[in-house]
C-alpha positions as CSV (number, residue, x, y, z in Angstrom):
1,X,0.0,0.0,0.0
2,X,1.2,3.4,-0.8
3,X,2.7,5.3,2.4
4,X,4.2,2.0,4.1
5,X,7.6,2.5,5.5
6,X,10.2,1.6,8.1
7,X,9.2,4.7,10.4
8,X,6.7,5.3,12.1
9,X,6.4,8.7,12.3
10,X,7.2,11.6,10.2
11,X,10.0,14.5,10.3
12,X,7.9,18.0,10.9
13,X,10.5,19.5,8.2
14,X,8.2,17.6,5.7
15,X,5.3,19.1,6.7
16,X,6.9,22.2,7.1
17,X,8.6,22.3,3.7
18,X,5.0,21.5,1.9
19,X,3.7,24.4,4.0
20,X,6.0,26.8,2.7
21,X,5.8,25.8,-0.9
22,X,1.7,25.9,-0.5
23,X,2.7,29.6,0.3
24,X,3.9,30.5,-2.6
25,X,1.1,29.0,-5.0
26,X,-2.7,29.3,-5.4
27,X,-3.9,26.9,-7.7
28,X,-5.6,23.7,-6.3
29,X,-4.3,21.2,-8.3
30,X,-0.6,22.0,-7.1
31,X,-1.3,21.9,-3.8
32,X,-3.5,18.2,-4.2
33,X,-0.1,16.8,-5.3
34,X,2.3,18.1,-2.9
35,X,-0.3,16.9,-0.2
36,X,-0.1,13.8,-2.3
37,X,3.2,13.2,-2.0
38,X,3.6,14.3,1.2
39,X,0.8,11.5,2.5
40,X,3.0,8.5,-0.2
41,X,5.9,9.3,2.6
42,X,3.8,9.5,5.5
43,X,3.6,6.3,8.2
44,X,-0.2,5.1,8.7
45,X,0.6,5.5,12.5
46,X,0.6,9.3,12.3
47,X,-1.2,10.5,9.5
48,X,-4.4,11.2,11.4
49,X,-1.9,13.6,13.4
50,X,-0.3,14.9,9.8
51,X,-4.1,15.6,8.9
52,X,-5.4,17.5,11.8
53,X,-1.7,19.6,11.6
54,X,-2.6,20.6,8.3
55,X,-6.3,21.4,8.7
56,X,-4.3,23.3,12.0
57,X,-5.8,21.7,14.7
58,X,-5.2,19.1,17.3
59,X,-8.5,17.6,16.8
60,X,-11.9,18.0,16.0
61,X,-13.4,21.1,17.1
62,X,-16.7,18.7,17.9
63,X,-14.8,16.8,20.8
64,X,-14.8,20.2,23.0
65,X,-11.5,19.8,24.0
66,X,-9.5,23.1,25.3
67,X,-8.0,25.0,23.3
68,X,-4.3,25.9,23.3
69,X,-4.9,28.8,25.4
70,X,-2.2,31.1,24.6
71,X,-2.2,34.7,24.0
72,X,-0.1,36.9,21.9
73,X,1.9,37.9,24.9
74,X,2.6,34.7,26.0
75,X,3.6,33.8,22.8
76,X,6.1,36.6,22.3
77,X,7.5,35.7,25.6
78,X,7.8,32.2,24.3
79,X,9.7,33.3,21.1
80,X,11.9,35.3,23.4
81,X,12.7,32.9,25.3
82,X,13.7,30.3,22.6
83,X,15.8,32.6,20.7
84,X,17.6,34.2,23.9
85,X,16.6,37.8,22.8
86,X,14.1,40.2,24.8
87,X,10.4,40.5,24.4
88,X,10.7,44.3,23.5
89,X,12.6,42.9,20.7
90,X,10.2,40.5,19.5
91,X,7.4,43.5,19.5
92,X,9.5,45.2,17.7
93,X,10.6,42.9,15.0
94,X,6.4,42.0,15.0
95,X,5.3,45.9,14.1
96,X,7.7,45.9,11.2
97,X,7.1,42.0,9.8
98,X,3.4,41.7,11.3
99,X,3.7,38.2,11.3
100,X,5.4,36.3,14.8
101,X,6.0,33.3,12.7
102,X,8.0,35.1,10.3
103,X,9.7,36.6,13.6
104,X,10.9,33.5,15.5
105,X,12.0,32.5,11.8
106,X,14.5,35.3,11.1
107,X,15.4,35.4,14.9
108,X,16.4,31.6,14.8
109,X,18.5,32.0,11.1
110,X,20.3,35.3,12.9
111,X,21.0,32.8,15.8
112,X,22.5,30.4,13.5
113,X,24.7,32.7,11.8
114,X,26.0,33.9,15.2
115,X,26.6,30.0,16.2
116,X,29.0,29.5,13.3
117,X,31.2,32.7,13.8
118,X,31.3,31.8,18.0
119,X,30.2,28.0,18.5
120,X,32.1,28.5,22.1
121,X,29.8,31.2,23.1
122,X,26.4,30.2,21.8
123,X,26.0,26.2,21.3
124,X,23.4,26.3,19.0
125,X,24.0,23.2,17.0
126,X,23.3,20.9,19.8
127,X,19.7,22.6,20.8
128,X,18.6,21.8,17.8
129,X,17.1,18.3,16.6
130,X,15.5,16.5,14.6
131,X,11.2,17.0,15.4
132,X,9.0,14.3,14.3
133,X,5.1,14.6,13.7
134,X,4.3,12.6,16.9
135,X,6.3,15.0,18.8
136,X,5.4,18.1,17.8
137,X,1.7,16.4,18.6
138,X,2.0,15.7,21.6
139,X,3.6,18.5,23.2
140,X,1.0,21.0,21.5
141,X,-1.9,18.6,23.1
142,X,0.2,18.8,26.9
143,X,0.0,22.3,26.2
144,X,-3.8,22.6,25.3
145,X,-4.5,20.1,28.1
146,X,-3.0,21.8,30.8
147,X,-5.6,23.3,32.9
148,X,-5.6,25.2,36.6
149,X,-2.8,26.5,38.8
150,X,0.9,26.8,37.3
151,X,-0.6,25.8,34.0
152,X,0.3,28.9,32.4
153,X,3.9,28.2,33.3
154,X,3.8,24.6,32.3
155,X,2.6,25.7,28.8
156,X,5.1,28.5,28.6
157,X,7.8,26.1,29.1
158,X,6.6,23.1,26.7
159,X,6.3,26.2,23.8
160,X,9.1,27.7,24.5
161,X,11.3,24.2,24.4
162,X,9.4,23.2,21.4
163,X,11.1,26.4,19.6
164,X,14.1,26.0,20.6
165,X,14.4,22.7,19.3
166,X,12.9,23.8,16.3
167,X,15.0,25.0,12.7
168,X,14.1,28.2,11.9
169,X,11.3,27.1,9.1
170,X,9.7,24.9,11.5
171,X,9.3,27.3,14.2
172,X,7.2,29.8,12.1
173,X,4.8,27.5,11.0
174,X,4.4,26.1,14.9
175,X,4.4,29.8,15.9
176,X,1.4,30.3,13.2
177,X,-0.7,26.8,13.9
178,X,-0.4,28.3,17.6
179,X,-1.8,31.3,16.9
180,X,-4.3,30.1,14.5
181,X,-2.9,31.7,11.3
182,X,-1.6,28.6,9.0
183,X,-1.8,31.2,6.0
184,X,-1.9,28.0,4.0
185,X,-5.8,27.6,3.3
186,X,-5.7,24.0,3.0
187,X,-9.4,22.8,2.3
188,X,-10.6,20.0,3.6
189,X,-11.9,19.2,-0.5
190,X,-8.0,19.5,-0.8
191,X,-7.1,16.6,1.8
192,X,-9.7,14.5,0.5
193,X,-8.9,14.8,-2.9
194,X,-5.2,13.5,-1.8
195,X,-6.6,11.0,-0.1
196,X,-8.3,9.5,-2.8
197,X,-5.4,9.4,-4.9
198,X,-2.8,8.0,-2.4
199,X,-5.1,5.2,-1.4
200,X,-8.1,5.1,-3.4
201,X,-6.4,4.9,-6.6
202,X,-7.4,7.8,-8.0
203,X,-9.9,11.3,-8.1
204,X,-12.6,8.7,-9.0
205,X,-12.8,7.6,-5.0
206,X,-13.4,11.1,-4.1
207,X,-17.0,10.7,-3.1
208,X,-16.1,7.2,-0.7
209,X,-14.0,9.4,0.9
210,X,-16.2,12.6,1.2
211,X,-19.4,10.2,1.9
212,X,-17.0,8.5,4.6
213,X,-16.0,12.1,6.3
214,X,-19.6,13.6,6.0
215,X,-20.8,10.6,8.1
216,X,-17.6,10.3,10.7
217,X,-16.9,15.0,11.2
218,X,-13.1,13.2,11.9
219,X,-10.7,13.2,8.7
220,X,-7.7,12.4,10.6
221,X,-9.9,9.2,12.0
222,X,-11.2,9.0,7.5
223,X,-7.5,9.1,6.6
224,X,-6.2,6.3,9.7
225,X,-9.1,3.6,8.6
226,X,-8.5,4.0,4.7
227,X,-4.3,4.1,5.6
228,X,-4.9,1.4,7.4
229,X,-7.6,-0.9,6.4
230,X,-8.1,0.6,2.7
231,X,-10.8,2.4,0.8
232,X,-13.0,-0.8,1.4
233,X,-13.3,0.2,4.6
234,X,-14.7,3.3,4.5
235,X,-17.5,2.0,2.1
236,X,-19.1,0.7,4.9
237,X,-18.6,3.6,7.7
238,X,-22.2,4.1,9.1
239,X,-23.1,6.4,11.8
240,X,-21.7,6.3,15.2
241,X,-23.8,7.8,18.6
242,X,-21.6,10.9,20.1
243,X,-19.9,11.8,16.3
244,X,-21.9,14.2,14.7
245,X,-23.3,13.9,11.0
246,X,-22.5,16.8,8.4
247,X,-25.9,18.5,8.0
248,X,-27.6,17.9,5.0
249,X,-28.4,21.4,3.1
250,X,-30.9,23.2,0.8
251,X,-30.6,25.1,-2.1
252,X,-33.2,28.2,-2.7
253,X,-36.3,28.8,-4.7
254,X,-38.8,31.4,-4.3
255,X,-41.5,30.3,-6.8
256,X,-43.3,27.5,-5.7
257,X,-44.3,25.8,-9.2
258,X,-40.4,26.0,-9.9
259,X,-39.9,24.5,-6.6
260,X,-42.3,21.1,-7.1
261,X,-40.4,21.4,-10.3
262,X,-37.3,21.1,-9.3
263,X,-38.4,18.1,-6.3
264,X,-40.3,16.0,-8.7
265,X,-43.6,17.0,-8.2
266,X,-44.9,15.8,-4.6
267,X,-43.0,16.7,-1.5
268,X,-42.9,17.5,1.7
269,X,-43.4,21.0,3.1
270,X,-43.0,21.5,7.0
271,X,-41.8,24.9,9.2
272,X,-38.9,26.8,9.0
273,X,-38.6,27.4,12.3
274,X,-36.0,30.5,13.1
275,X,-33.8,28.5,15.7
276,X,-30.8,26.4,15.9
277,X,-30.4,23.7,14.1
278,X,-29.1,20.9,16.6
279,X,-28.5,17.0,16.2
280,X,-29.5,14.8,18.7
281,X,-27.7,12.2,19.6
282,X,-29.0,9.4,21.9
283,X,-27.2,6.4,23.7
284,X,-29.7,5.0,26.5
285,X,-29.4,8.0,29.2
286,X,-26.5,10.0,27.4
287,X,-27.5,12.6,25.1
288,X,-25.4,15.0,23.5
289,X,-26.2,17.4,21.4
290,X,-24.4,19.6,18.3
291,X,-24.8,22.4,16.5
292,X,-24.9,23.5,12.3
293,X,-21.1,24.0,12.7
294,X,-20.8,20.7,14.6
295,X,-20.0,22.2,17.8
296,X,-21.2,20.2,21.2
297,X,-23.9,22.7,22.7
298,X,-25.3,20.2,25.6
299,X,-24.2,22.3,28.1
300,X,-26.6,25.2,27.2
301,X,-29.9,23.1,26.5
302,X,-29.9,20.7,29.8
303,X,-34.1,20.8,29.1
304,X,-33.4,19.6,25.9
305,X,-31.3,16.9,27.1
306,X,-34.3,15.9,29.3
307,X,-36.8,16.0,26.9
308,X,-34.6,13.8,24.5
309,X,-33.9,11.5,27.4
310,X,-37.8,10.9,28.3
311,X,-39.7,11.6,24.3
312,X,-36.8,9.2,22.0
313,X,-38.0,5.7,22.6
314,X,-34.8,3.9,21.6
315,X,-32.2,2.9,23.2
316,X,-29.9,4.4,20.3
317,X,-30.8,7.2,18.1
318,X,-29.4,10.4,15.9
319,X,-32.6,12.4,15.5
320,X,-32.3,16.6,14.0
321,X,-34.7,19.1,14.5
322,X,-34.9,22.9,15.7
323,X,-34.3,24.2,19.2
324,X,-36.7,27.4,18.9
325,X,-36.9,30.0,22.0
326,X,-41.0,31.0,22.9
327,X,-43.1,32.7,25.1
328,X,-44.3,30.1,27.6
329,X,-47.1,32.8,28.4
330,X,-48.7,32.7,24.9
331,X,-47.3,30.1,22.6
332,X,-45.4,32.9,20.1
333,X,-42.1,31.5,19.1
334,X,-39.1,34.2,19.2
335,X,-36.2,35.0,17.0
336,X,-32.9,33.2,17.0
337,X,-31.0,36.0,18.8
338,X,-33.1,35.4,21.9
339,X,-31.1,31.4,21.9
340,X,-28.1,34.0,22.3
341,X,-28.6,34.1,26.3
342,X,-28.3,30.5,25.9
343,X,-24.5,30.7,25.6
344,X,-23.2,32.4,28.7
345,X,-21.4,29.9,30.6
346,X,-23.2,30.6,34.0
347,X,-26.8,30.7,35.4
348,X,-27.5,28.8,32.9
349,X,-30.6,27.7,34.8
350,X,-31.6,31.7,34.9
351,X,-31.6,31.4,30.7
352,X,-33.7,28.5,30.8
353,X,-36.1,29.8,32.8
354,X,-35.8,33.3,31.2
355,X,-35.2,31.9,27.9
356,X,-37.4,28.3,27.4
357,X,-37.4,26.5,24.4
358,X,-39.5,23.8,22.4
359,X,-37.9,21.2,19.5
360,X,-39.3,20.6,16.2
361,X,-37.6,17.5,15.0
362,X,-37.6,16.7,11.3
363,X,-35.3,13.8,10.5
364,X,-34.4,10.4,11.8
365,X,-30.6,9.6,11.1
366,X,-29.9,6.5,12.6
367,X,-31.8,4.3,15.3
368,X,-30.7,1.1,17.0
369,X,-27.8,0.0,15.3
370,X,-29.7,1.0,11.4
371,X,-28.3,3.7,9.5
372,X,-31.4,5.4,8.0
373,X,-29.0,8.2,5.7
374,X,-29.6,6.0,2.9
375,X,-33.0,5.5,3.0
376,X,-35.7,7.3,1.4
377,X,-37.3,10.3,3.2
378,X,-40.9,9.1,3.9
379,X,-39.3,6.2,5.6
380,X,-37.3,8.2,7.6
381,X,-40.7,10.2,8.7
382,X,-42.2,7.0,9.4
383,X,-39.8,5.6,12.0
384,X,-39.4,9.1,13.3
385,X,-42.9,9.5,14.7
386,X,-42.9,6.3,15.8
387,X,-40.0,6.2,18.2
388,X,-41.4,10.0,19.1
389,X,-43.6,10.7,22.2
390,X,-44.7,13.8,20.9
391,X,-45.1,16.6,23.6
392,X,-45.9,20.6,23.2
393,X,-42.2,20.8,23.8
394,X,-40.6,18.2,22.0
395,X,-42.7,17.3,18.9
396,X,-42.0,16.5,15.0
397,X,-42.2,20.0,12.5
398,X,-45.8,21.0,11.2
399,X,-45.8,19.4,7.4
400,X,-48.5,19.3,5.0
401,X,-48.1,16.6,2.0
402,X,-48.8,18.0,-1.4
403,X,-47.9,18.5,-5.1
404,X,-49.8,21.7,-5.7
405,X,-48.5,25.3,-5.8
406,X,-51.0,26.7,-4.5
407,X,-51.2,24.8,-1.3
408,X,-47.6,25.1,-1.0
409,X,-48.3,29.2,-1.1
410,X,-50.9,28.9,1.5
411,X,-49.2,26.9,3.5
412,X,-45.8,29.4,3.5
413,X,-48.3,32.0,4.6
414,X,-49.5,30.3,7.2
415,X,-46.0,29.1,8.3
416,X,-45.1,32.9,8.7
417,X,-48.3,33.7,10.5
418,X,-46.9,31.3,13.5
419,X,-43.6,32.8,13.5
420,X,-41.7,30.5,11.4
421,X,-39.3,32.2,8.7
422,X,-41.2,30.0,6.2
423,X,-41.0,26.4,5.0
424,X,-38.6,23.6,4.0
425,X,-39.4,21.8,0.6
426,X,-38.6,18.0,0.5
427,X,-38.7,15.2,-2.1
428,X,-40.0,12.4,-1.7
429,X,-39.1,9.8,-4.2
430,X,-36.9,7.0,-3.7
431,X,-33.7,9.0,-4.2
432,X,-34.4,11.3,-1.5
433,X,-32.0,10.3,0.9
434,X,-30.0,12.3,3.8
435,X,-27.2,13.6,1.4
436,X,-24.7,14.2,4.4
437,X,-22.9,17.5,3.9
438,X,-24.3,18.2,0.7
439,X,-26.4,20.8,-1.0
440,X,-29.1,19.4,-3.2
441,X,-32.6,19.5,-5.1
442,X,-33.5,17.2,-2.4
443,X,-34.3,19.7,-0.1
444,X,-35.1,23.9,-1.1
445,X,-35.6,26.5,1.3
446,X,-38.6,29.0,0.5
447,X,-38.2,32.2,3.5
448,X,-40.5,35.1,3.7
449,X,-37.5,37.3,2.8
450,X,-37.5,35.9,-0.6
451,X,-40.6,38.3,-1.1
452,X,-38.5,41.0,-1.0
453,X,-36.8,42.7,-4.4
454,X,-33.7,40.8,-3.9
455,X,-36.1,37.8,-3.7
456,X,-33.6,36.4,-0.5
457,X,-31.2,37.3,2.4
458,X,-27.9,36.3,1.9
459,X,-25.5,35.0,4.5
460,X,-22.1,37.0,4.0
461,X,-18.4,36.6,5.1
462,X,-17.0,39.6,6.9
463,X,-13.3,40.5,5.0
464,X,-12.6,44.1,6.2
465,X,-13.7,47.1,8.1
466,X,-13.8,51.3,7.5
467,X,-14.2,53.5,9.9
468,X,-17.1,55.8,10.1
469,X,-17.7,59.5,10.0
470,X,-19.7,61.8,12.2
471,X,-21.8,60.0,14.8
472,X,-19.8,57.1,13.9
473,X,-16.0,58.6,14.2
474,X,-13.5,56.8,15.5
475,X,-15.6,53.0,15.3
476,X,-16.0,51.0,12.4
477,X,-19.3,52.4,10.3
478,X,-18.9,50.2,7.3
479,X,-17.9,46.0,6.7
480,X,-16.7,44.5,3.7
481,X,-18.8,41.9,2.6
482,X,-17.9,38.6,0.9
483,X,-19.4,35.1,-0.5
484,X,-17.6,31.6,-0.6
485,X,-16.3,30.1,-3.7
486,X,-15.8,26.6,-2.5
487,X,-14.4,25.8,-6.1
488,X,-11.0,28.2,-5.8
489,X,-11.3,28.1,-1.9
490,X,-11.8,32.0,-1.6
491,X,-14.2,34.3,-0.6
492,X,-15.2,37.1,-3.1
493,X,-16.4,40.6,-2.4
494,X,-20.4,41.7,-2.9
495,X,-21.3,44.4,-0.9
496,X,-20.3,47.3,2.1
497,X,-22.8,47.5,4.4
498,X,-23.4,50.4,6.5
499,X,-26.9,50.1,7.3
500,X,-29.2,48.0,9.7
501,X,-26.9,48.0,12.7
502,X,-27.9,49.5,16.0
503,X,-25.9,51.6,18.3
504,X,-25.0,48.7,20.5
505,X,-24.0,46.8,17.6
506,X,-21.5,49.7,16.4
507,X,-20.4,49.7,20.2
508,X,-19.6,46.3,20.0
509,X,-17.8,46.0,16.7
510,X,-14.3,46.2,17.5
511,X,-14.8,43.5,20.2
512,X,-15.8,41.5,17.8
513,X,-13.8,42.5,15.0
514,X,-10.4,42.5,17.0
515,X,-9.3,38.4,16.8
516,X,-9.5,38.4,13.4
517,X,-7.8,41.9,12.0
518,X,-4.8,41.2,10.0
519,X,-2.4,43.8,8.7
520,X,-2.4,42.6,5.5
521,X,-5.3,41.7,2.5
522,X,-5.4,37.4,3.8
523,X,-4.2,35.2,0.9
524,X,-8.3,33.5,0.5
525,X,-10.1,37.0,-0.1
526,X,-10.0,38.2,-3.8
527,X,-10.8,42.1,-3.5
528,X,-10.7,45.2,-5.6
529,X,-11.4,47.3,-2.7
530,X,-8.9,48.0,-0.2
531,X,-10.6,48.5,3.6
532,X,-9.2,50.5,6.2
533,X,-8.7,47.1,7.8
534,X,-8.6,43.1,7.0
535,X,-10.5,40.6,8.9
536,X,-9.6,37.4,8.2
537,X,-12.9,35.2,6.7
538,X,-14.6,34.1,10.2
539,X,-17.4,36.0,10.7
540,X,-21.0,35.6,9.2
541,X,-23.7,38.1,8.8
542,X,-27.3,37.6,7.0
543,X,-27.3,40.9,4.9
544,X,-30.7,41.6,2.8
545,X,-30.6,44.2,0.1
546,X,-32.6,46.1,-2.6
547,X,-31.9,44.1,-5.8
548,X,-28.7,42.2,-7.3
549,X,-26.6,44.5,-9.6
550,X,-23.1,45.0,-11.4
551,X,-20.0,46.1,-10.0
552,X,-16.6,46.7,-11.8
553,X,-15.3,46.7,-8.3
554,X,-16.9,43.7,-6.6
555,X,-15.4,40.7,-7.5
556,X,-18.2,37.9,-6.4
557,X,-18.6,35.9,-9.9
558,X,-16.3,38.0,-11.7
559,X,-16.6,38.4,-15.5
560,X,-19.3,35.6,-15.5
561,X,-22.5,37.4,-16.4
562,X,-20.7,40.4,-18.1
563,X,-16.8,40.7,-18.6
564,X,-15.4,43.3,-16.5
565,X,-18.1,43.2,-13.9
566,X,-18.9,41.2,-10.4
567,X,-22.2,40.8,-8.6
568,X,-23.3,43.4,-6.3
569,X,-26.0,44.3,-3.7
570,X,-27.6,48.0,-4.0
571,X,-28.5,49.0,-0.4
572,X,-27.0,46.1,1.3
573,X,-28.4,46.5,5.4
574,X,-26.9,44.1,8.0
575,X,-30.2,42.0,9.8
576,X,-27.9,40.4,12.5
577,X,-24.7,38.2,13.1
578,X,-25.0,34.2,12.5
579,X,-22.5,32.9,15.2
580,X,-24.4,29.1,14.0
581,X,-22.2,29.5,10.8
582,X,-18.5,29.1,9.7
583,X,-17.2,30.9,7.0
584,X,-17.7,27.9,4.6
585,X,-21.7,28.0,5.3
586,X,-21.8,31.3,3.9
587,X,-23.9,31.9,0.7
588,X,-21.7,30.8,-2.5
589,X,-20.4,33.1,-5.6
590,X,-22.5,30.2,-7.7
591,X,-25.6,30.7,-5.8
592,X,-25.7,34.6,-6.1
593,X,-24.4,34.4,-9.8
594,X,-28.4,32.0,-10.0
595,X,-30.1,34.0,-8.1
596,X,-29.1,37.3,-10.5
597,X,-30.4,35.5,-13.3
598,X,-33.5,34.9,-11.7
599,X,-33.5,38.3,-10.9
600,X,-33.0,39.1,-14.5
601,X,-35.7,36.6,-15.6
602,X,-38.1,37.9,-13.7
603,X,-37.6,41.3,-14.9
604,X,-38.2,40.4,-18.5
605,X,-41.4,38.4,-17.6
């Protein structure tokens, strides 16, 4: 099998040496092959580790585990430390390069050169060794893991050894996985891509691989079992209690004859409610429970862990639905922002009392040792309601059954009436399975916003800043707005938006803003505009707008409709943030590039 060796681990100067040439180049299909041949020379025994350090993480961000836990100050100190310089020095060196990995790199060369002219007075040469893969790993996890009194210390001390042993290339990129800035944009479409070709023969054993991942959220645990085992193995991954599934997704429509259309005729319609999407996941008296993103949110919805615990009658189950905040007091069902309270870390008893909530469940993953992704969708409906004990607080989505536009209409009104933000359209022929991570026909979204001009809000990635004027001095007035290309990997400017926000939302903008402004344009974000800041892509924001126009200076879909020209929103206003999504949830390029030709069709009707 390709990838067996003597070793069993890797040097870190590989990984480091592919990192720095993925720094120099842009196009996918030369990064797939150095990732390629950096997974022929890597040992089965480490290459979930090799994975997770190029995806720059110790693990998955669903396990919950701490995170590093180190701060820009401690990490100057660390640098300082390791190269035998001060920290004043490091600061310095940091305003002028405005990157600390590029610091500890050219602090490390100048103490090489310093060790060859005067070996007596600075023994350089023997600090140095040889890092490996499972030792890099492992001293990053002490670090994260280290928890309560002293641990600051501890972790100081494992970092700062770690640079010292460290060449000068490798201690920039551990200085920049640290601090969460990789500046390497590895997609996880990338890694499997190389996967499939080191050990699945091929491009062609791309989807085992994706299917695999979108079933198991682990691709360090994807890339052990086909290493391993082989890509046979993976065929038959089914869902596992406690690891979450990648949602399934919906494209949008906002005619509802096109819609049948595009579903096959009958379907399903049931509530959009305005919540948080959440995964339930069941194992006798254990419940745990994650987000859109994949995150484990138990903690803030203990009532939902008890209705889960006393409504699911299995033993095992993966159930998803919609935790959605109401008004005990009259039945009304509240926006998503009022979940918000939901995530402070104390009192959480005070936001469930303040703040209580009711689940509308919609889909039935997995039950008692069956997967049920691969079954049709009525079945899956079936089995949910009958291992439901439905309760006014735990209870399957409102749904009508129907294959007429009309009905679908009436039914989108009435789904607004009660509060919902409008209705979910579903096939229902024997192809209609859960796709896993993937946006389909299967499933269309249809929101009241879509009667707006625009026809739909739009879920945007923030990518820089300006400041404002009057009022608005001195804070940031205006963001720049971009979509995902998941094709190229980047995310392309549509709008500046200025409008919608409230005082306390201008108050709280550089709070917000601060962990992610970089000093230069970040290598994902294709612009024509230059900000008064950067943010690097982290940050979602549902943004609604007038209509869809042209832009020579936006660069969303550039030169696809009309050469010289990007999409645009005329008078773009921010609705609120969408903490629920990453940057790679955000509305894509392709999708605002459809929904301006619907735009334009409609015009001509």
């Amino acid at each position: 099998m390709a990838g067996q060796q003597v070793s069993k681990d890797l040097s870190l100067k590989e990984v480091a040496e592919v990192f720095e040439k993925i720094e120099l180049i842009s196009a996918r299909t030369q990064i797939t092959m150095l990732l390629v041949n950096l997974l022929k020379k890597t040992p089965p025994e480490v290459i979930d580790k090799t994975i997770y350090l190029l995806q720059g993480r110790l693990w998955p961000d669903w396990k919950g585990y701490p995170e590093l836990g180190i701060g820009e100050k401690m990490l100057i100190k660390a640098i300082a430390l390791a190269t035998h310089t001060t920290e004043s020095m490091v600061e310095q060196l940091y305003k002028s390069l405005g990157d600390l990995g590029r610091v500890v790199e050219k602090l490390k060369i100048e103490m090489e050169r310093k060790s060859k002219k005067a070996p007596s007075l600075l023994a350089y040469a023997s600090i140095q060794k040889e890092l490996t893969v499972n030792e890099v790993y492992s001293k990053l996890t002490r670090i994260a893991l280290a928890q309560g009194e002293g641990s600051k210390d501890i972790k100081l001390k494992i970092l700062a050894g770690l640079l010292t042993e460290a060449s000068p290339k490798e201690a920039k990129f551990i200085v920049r996985f640290v601090e969460g800035k990789l500046r390497v944009g590895i997609g996880e479409a990338t890694i499997m891509d190389a996967l499939a070709i080191v050990y699945g023969g091929g491009v062609a054993a791309r989807p085992i691989v994706e299917r695999a991942y979108n079933l198991r959220a682990d691709l360090g645990e994807i890339a052990k079992i086909i290493a391993t085992k082989g890509v046979e193995a993976i065929k038959n991954i089914k869902p596992v209690v406690g690891i979450p599934i990648r949602p399934m997704l919906a494209e949008r429509l906002n005619d509802p004859r096109e819609i049948l259309g595009k579903v096959g005729g009958e379907a399903f319609v049931e509530y959009k409610y305005d919540g948080e999407r959440a995964q339930i996941h069941k194992d006798r008296d254990k419940i745990i429970i994650f987000s859109r993103r994949l995150e484990n949110i138990t903690r803030q919805y203990p009532d939902v862990v008890e209705y889960a615990r006393k409504y699911i009658k299995a033993d095992e189950a993966i159930v998803e639905g919609e935790i959605v905040a109401y008004n005990p007091e009259t039945g009304e069902l509240k926006p998503f922002q009022e979940l918000m309270h939901r995530k402070r870390k104390h009192d959480i008893h005070l936001a469930i009392k303040e703040n209580p909530v009711k689940v509308f469940l919609f889909d039935l993953l997995y039950v008692d040792g069956e997967d049920y992704t691969l079954k049709p969708l009525p079945i899956r409906r079936t089995k949910l309601q009958e291992i439901i004990e439905e309760t006014d607080v735990f209870q399957i989505a409102e749904y009508i059954k129907t294959r007429e536009p009309e009905e679908l209409e009436k039914f989108f009104l009435k789904a607004i009436e009660d509060g919902a933000e409008g209705v979910m359209v579903k096939a229902l022929h024997s192809g209609a399975i859960y796709q896993a991570g993937t946006r389909g026909w299967l499933w269309i979204k249809y929101k009241r916003d879509y009667k707006s001009e625009m026809v739909d809000t739009v879920d945007l990635v923030v990518v820089g800043a300006f400041y404002g004027r009057g009022r608005r001095g001195g804070k940031f007035g205006t963001l720049l707005m971009a979509s995902y290309n998941p094709e190229k990997g980047v995310y392309e400017t549509v709008c500046k938006v200025g409008s919608g926000f409230k005082d306390e939302d201008l108050d709280k903008m550089p709070e917000i803003l601060k962990p992610y402004i970089e000093e230069r344009k970040p290598f994902n974000v294709v612009a024509n505009i230059e900000p008064d800041v950067w943010v690097r892509p982290a940050l979602v924001a549902e943004i609604i707008g007038a209509e869809l126009t042209l832009s020579p200076l936006h660069t969303c879909g550039y030169g696809i409709i009309k050469p010289g020209t990007g999409i645009s929103i005329r008078f773009p206003r921010f609705i609120r943030w969408r903490p629920d999504k990453g940057p790679e949830d955000a509305t894509t390029s392709g999708e605002l590039i459809e929904m301006y030709k619907r735009q334009l069709k409609k015009l001509s009707e």
